[in-house]
LUMLUMDREN-2810 file (N, C-alpha, C; in Angstrom, 1 decimal):
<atoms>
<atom><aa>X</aa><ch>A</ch><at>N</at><xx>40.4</xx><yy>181.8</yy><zz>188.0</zz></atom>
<atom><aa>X</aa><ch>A</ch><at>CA</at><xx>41.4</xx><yy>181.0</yy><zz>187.2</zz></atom>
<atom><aa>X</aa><ch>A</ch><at>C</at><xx>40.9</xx><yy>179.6</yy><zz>187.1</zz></atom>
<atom><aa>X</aa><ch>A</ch><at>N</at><xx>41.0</xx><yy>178.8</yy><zz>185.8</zz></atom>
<atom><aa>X</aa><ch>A</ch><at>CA</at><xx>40.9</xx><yy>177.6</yy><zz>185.7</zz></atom>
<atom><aa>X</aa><ch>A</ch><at>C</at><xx>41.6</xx><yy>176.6</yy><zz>186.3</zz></atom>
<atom><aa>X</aa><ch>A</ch><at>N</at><xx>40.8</xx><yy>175.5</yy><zz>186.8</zz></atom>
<atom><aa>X</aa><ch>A</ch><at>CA</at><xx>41.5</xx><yy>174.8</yy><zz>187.5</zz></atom>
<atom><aa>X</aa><ch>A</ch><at>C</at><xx>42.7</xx><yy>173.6</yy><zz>186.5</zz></atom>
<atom><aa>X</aa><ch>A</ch><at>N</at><xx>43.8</xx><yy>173.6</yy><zz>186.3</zz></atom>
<atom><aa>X</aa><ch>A</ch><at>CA</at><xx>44.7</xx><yy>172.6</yy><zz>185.5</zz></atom>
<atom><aa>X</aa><ch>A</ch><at>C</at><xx>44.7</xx><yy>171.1</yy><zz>185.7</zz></atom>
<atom><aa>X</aa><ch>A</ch><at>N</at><xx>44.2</xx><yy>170.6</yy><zz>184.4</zz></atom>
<atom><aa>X</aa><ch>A</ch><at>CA</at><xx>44.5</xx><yy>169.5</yy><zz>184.6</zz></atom>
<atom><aa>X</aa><ch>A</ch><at>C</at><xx>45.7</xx><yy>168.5</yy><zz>184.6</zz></atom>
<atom><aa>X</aa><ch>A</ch><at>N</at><xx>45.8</xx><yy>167.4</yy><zz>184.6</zz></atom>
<atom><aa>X</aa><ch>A</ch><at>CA</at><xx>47.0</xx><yy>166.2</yy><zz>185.2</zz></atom>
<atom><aa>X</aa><ch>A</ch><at>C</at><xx>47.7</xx><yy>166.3</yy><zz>183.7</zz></atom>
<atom><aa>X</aa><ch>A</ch><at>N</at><xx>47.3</xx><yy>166.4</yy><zz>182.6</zz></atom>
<atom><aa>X</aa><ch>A</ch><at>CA</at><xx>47.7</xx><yy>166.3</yy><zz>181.3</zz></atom>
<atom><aa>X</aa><ch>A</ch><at>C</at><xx>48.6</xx><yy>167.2</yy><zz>181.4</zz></atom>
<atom><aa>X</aa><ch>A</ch><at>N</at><xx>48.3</xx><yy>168.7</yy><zz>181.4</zz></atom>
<atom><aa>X</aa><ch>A</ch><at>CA</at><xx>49.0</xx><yy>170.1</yy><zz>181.1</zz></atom>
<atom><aa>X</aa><ch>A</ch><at>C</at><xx>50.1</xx><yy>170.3</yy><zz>180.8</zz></atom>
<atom><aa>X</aa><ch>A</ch><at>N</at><xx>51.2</xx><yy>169.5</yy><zz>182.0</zz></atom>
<atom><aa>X</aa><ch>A</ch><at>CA</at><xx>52.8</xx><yy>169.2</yy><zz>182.0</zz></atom>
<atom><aa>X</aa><ch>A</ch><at>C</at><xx>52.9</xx><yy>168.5</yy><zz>181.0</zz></atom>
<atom><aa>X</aa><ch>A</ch><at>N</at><xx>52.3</xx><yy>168.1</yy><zz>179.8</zz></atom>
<atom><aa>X</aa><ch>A</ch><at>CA</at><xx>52.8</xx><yy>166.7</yy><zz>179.4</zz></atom>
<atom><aa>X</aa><ch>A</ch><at>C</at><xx>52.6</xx><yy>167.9</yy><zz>177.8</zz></atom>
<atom><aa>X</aa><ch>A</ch><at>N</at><xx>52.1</xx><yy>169.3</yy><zz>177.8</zz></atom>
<atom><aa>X</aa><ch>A</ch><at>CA</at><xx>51.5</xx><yy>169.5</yy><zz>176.7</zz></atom>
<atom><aa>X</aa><ch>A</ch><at>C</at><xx>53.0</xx><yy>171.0</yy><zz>176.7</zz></atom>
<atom><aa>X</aa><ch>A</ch><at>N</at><xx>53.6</xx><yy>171.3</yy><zz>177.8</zz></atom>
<atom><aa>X</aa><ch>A</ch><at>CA</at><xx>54.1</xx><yy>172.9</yy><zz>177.8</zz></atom>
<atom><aa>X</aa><ch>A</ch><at>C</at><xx>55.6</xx><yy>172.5</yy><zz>177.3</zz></atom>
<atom><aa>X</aa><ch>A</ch><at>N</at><xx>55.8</xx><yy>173.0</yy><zz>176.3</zz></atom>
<atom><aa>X</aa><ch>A</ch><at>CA</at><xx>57.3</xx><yy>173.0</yy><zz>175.5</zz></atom>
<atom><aa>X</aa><ch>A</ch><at>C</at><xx>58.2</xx><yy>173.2</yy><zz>176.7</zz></atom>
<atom><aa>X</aa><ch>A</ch><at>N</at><xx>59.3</xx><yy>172.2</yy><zz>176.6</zz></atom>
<atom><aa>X</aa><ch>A</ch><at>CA</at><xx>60.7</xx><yy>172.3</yy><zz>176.8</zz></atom>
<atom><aa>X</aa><ch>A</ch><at>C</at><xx>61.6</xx><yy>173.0</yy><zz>176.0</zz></atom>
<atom><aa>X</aa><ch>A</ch><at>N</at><xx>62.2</xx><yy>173.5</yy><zz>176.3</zz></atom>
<atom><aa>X</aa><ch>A</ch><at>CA</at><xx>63.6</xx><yy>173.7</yy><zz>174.8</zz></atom>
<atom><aa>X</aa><ch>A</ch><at>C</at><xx>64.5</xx><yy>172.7</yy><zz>174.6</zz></atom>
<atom><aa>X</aa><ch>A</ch><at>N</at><xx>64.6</xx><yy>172.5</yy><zz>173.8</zz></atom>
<atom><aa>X</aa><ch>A</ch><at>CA</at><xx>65.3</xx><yy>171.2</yy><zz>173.0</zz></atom>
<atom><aa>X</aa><ch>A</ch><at>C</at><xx>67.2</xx><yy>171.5</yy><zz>173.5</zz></atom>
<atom><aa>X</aa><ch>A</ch><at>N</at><xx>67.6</xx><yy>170.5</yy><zz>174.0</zz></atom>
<atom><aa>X</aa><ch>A</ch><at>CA</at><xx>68.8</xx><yy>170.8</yy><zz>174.2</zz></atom>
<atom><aa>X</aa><ch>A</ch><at>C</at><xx>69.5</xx><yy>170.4</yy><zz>173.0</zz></atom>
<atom><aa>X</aa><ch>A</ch><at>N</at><xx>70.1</xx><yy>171.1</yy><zz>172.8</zz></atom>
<atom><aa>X</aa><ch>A</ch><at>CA</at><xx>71.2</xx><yy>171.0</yy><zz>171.4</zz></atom>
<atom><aa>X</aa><ch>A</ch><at>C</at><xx>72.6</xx><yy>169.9</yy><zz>171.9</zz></atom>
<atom><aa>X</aa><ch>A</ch><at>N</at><xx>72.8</xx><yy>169.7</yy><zz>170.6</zz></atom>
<atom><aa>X</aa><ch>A</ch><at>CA</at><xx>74.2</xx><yy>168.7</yy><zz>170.9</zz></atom>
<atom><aa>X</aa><ch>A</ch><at>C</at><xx>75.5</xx><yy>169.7</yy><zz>171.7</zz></atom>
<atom><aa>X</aa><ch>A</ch><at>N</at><xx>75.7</xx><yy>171.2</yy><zz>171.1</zz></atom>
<atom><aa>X</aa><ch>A</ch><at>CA</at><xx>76.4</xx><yy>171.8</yy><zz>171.5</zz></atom>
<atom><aa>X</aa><ch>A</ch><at>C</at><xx>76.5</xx><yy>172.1</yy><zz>173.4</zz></atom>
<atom><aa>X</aa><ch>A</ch><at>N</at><xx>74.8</xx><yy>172.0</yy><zz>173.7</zz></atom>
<atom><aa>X</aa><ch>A</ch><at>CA</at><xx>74.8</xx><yy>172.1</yy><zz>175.2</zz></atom>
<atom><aa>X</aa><ch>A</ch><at>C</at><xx>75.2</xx><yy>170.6</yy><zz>175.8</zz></atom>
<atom><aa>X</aa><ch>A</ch><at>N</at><xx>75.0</xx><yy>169.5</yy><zz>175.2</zz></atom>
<atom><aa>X</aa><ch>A</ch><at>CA</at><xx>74.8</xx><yy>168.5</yy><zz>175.9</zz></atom>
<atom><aa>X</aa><ch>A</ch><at>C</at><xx>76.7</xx><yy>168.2</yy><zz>175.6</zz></atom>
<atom><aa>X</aa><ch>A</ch><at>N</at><xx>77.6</xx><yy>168.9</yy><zz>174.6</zz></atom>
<atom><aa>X</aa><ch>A</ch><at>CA</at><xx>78.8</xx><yy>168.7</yy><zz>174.9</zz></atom>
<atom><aa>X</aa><ch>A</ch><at>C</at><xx>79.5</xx><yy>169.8</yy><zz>176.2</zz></atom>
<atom><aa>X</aa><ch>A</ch><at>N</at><xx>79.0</xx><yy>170.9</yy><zz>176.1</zz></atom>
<atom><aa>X</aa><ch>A</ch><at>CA</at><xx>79.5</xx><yy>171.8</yy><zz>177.0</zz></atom>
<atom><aa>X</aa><ch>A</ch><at>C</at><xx>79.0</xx><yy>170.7</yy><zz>178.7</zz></atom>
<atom><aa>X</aa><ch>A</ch><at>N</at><xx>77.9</xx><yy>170.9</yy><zz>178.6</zz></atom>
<atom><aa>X</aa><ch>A</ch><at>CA</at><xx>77.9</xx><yy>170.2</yy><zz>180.0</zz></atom>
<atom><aa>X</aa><ch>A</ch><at>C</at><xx>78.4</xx><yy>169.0</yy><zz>180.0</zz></atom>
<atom><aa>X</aa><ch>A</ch><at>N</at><xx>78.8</xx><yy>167.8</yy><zz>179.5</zz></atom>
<atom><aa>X</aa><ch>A</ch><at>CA</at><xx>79.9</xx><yy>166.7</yy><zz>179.5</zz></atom>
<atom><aa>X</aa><ch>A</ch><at>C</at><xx>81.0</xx><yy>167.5</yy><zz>180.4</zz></atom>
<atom><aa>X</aa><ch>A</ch><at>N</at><xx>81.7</xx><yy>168.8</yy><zz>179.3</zz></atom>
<atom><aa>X</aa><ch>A</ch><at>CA</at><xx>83.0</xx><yy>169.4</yy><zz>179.2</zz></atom>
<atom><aa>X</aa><ch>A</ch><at>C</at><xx>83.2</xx><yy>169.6</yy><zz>181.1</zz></atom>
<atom><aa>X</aa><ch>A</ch><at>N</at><xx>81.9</xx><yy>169.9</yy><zz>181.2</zz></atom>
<atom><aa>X</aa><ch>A</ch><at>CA</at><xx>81.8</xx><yy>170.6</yy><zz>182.3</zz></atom>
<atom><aa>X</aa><ch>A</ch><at>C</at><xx>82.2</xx><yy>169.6</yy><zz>183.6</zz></atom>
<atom><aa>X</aa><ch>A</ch><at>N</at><xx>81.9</xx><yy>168.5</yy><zz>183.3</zz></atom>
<atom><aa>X</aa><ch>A</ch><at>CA</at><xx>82.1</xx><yy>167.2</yy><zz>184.0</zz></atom>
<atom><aa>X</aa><ch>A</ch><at>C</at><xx>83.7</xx><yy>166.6</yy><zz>184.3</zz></atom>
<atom><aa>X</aa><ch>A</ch><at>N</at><xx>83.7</xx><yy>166.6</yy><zz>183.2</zz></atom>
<atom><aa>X</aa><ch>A</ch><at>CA</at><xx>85.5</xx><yy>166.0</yy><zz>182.8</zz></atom>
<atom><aa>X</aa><ch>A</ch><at>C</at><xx>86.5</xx><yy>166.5</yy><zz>183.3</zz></atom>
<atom><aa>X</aa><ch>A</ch><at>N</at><xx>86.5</xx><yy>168.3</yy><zz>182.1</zz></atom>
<atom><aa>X</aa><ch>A</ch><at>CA</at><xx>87.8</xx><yy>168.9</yy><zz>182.8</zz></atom>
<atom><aa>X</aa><ch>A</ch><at>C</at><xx>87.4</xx><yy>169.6</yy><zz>183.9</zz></atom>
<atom><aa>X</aa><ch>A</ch><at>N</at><xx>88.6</xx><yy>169.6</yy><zz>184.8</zz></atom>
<atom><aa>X</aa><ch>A</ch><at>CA</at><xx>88.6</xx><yy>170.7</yy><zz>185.9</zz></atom>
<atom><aa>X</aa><ch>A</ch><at>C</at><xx>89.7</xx><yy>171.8</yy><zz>185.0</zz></atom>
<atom><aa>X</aa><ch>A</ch><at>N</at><xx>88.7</xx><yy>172.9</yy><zz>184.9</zz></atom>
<atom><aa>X</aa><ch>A</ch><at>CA</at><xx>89.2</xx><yy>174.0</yy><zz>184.2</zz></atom>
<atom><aa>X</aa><ch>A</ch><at>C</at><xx>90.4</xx><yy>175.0</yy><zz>184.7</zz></atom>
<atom><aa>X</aa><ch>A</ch><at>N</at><xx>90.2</xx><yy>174.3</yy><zz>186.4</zz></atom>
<atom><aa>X</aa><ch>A</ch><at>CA</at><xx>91.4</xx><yy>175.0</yy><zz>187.3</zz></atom>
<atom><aa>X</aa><ch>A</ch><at>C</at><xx>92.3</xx><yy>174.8</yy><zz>186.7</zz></atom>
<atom><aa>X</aa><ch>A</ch><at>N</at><xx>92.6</xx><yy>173.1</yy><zz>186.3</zz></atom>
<atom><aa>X</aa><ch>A</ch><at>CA</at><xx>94.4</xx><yy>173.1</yy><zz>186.8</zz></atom>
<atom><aa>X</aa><ch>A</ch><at>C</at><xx>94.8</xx><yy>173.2</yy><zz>185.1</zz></atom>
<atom><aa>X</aa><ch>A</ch><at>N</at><xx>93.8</xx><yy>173.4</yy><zz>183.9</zz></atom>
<atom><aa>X</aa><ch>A</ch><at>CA</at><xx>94.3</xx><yy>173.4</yy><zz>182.5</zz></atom>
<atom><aa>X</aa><ch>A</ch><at>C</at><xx>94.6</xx><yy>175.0</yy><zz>182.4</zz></atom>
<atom><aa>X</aa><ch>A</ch><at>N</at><xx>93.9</xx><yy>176.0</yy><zz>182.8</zz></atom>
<atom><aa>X</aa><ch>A</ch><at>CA</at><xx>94.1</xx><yy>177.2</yy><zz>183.0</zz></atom>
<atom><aa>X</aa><ch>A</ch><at>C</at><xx>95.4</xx><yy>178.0</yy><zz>184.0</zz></atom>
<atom><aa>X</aa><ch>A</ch><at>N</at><xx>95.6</xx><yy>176.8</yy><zz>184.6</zz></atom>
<atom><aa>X</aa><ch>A</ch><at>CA</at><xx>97.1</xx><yy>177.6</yy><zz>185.2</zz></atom>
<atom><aa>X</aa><ch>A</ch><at>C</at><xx>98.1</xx><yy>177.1</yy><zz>184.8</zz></atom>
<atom><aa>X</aa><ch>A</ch><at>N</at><xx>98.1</xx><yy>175.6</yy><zz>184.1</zz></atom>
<atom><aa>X</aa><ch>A</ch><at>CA</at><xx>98.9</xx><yy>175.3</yy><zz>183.0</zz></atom>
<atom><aa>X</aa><ch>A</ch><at>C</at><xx>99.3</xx><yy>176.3</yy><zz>182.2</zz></atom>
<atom><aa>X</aa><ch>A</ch><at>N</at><xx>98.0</xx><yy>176.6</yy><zz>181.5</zz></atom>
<atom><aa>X</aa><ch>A</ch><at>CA</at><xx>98.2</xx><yy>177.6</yy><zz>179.7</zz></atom>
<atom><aa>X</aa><ch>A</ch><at>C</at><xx>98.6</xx><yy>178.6</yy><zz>180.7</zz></atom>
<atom><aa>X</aa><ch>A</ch><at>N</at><xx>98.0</xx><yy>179.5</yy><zz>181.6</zz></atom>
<atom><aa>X</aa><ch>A</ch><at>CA</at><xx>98.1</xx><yy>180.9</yy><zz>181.9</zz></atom>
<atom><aa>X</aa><ch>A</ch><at>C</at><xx>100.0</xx><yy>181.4</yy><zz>181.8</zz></atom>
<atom><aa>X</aa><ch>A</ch><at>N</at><xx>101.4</xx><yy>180.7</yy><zz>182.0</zz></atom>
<atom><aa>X</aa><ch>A</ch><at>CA</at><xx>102.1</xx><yy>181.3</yy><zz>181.7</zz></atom>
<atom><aa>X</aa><ch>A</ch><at>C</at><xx>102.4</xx><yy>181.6</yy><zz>180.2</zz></atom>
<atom><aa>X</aa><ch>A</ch><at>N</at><xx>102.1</xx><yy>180.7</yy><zz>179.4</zz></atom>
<atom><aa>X</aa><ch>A</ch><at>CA</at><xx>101.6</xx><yy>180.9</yy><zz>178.1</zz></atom>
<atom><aa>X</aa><ch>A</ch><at>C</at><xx>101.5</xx><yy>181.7</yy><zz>177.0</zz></atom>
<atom><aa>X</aa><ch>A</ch><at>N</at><xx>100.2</xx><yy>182.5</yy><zz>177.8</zz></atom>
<atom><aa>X</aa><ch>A</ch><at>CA</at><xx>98.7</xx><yy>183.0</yy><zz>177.6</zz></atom>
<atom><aa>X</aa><ch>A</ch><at>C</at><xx>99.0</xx><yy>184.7</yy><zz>177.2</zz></atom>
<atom><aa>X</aa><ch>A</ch><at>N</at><xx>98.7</xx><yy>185.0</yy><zz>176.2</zz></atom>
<atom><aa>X</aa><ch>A</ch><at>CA</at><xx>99.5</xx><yy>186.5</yy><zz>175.6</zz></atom>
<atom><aa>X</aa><ch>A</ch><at>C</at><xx>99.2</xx><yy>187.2</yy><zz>177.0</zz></atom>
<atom><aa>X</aa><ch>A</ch><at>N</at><xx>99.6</xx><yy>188.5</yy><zz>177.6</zz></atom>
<atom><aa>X</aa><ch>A</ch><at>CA</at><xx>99.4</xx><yy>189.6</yy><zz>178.6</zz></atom>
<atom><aa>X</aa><ch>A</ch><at>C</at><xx>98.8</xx><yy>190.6</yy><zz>177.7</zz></atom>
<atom><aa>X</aa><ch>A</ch><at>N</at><xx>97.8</xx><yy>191.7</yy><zz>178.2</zz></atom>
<atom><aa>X</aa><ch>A</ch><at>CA</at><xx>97.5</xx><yy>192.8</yy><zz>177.8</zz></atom>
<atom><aa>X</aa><ch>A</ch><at>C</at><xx>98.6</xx><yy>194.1</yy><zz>177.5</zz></atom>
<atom><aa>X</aa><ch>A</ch><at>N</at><xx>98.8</xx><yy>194.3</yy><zz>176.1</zz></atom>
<atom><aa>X</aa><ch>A</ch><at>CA</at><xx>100.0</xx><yy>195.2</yy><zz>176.3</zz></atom>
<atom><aa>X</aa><ch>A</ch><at>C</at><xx>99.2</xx><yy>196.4</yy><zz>175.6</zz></atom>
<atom><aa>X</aa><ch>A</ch><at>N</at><xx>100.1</xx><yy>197.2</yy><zz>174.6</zz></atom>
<atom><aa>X</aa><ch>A</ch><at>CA</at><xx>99.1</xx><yy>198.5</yy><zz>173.8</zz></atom>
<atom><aa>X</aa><ch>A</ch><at>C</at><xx>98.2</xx><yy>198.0</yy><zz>173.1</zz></atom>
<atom><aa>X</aa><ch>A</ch><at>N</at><xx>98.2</xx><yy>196.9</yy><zz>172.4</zz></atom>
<atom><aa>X</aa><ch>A</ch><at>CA</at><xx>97.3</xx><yy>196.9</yy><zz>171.5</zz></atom>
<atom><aa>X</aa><ch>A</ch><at>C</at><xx>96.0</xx><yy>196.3</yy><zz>172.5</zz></atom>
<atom><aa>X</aa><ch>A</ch><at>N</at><xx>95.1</xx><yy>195.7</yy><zz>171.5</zz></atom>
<atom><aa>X</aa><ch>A</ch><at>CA</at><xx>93.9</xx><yy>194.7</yy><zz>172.0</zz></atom>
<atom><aa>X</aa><ch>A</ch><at>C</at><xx>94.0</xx><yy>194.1</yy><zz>172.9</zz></atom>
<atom><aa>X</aa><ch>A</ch><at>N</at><xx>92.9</xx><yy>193.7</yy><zz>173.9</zz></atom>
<atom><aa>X</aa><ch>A</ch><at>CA</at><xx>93.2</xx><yy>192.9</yy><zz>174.9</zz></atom>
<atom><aa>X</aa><ch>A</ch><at>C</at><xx>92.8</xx><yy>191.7</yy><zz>174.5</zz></atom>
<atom><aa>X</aa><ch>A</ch><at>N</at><xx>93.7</xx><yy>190.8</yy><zz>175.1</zz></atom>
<atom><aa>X</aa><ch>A</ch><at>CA</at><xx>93.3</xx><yy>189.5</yy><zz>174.6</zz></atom>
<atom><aa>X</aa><ch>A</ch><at>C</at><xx>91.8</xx><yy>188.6</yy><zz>175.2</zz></atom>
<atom><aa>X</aa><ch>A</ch><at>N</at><xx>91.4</xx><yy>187.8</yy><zz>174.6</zz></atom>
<atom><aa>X</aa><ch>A</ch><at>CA</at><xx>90.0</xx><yy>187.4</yy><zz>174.9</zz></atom>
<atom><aa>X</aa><ch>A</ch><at>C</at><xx>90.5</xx><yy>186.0</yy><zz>176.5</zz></atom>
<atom><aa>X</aa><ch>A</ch><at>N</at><xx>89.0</xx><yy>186.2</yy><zz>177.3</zz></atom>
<atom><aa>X</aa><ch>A</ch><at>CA</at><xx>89.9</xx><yy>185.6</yy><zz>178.7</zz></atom>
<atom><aa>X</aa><ch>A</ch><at>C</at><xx>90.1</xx><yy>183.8</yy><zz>178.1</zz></atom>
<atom><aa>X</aa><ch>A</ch><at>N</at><xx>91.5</xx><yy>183.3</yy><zz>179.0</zz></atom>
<atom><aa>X</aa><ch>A</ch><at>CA</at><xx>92.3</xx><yy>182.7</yy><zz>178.6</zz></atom>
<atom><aa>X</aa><ch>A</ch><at>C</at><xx>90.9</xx><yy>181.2</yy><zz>178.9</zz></atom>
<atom><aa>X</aa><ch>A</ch><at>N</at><xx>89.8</xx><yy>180.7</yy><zz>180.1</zz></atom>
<atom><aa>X</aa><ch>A</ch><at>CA</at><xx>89.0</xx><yy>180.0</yy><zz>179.5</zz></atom>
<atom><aa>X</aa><ch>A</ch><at>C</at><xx>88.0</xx><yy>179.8</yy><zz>178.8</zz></atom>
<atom><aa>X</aa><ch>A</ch><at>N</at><xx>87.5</xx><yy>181.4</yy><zz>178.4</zz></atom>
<atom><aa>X</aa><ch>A</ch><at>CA</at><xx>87.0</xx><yy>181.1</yy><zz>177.2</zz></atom>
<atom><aa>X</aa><ch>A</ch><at>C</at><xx>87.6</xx><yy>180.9</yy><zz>175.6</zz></atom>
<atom><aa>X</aa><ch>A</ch><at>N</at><xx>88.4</xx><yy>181.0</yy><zz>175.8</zz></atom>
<atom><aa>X</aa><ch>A</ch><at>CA</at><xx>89.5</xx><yy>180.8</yy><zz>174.3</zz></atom>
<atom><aa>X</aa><ch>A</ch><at>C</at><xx>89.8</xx><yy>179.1</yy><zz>174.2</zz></atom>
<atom><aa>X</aa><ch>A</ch><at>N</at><xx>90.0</xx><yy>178.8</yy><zz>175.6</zz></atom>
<atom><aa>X</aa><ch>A</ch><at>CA</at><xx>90.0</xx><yy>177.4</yy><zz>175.8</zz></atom>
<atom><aa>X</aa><ch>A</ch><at>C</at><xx>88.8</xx><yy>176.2</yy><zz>175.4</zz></atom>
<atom><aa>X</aa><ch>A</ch><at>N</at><xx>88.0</xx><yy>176.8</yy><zz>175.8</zz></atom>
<atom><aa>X</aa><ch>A</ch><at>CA</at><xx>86.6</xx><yy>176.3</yy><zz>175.9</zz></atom>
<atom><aa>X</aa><ch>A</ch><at>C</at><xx>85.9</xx><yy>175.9</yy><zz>174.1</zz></atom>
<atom><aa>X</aa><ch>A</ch><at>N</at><xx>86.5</xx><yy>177.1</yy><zz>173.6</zz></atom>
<atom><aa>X</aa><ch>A</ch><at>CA</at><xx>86.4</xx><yy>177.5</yy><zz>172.3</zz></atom>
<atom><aa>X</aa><ch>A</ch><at>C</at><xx>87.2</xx><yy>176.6</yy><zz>171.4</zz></atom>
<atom><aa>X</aa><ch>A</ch><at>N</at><xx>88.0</xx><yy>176.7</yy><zz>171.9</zz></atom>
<atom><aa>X</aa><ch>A</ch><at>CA</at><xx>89.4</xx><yy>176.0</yy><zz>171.5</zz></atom>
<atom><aa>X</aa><ch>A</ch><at>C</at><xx>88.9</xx><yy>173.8</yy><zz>171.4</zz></atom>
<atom><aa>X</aa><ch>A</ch><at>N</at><xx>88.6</xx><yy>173.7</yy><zz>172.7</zz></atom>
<atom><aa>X</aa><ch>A</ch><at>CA</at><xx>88.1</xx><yy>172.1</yy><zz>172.4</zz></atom>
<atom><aa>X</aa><ch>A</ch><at>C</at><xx>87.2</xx><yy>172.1</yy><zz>171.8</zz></atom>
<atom><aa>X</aa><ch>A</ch><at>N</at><xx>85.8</xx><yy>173.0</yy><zz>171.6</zz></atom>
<atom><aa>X</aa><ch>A</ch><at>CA</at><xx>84.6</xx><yy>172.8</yy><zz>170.9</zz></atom>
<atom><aa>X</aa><ch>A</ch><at>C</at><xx>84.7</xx><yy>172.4</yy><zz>169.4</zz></atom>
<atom><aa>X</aa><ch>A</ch><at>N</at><xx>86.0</xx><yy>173.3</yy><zz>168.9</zz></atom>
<atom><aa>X</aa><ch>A</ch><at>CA</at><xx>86.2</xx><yy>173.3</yy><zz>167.2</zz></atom>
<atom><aa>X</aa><ch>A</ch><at>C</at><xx>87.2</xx><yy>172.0</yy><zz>167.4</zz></atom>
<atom><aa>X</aa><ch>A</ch><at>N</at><xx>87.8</xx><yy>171.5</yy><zz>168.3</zz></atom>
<atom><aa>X</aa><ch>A</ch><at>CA</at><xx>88.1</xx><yy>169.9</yy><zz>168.0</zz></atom>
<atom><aa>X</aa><ch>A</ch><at>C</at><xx>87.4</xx><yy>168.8</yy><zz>168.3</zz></atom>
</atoms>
């Protein structure tokens, strides 16, 4: 194996963080998801015959991104 030089790290792709990641992790900072989720949860539809509903913080999560 070749030995690497001091440059190498300066040359291997990162992945670009997108605006959408760098707001999720803000989000991530700010709210405590605890206490907005036990707020909404009496709320929050129940599972009855039909569809199950999608979970209550990812709907939330979803919910600030589109505002």
């Amino acid at each position: 194996m070749k030995q690497l030089g001091l440059s190498i790290p300066l040359f291997i792709k990162k992945p670009k963080v997108t605006r959408r990641q760098k707001f999720l992790e803000e989000m991530e900072q700010v709210i405590s998801w605890a206490d907005w989720t036990n707020r909404i949860a009496p709320h929050y539809p129940v599972a009855g015959s039909g569809r199950k509903p999608f979970a209550l913080e990812a709907m939330l999560r979803i919910h600030l991104m589109q505002q």
